[in-house]
C-alpha positions in Angstrom: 0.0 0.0 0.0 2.3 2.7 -1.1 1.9 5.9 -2.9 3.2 6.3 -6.0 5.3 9.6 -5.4 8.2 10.7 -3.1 6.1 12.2 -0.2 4.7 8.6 0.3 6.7 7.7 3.5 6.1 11.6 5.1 2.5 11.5 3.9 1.8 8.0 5.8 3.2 9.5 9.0 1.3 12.3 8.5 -1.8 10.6 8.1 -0.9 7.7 11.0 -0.3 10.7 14.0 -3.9 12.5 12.3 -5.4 9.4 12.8 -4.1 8.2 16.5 -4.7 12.3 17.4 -8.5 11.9 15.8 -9.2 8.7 17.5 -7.8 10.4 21.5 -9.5 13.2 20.8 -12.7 11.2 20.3 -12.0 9.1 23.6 -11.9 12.0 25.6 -15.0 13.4 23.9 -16.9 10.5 24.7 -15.4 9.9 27.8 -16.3 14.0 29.1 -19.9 13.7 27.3 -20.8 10.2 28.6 -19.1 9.9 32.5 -21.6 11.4 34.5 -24.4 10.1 32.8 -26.2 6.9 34.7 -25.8 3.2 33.0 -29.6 3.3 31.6 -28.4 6.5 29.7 -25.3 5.2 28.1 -27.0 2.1 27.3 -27.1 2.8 23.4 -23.6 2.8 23.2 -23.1 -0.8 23.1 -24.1 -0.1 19.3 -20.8 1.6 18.6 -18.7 -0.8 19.7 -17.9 -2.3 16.4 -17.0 1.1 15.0 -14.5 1.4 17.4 -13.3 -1.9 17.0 -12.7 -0.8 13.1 -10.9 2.4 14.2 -9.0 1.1 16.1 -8.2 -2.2 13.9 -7.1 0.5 11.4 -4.8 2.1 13.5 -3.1 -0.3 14.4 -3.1 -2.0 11.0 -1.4 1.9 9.7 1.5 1.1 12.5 2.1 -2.5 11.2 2.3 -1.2 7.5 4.3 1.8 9.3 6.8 -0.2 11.2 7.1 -2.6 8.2 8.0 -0.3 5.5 
């Protein structure tokens, strides 16, 4: 999965800390918005589970390919 110019490698890295900064940043959203809220009010929130479990399989799928190259 490279790019097919000579920014490739800076452009990954670029995009890999964007994407760990994007997915903190939503932790700590979620984690201010939803804290103080009781259990019966957070209950929908089971349904983003498998988002996150995507999110986060990409990231660390970009640090493999990162680490690898």
């Amino acid at each position: 999965m490279q790019l097919p110019f000579h920014a490739a490698s800076y452009l990954q890295q670029l995009v890999l800390t964007l994407n760990t900064v994007i997915l903190i940043i939503a932790l700590i959203v979620a984690e201010l918005v939803y804290a103080e809220l009781p259990k019966e009010k957070r209950a929908h929130l089971k349904h983003f589970y498998p988002i996150f479990a995507v999110l986060v399989g990409l990231l660390v799928f970009a640090i493999y390919k990162q680490v690898k190259a």
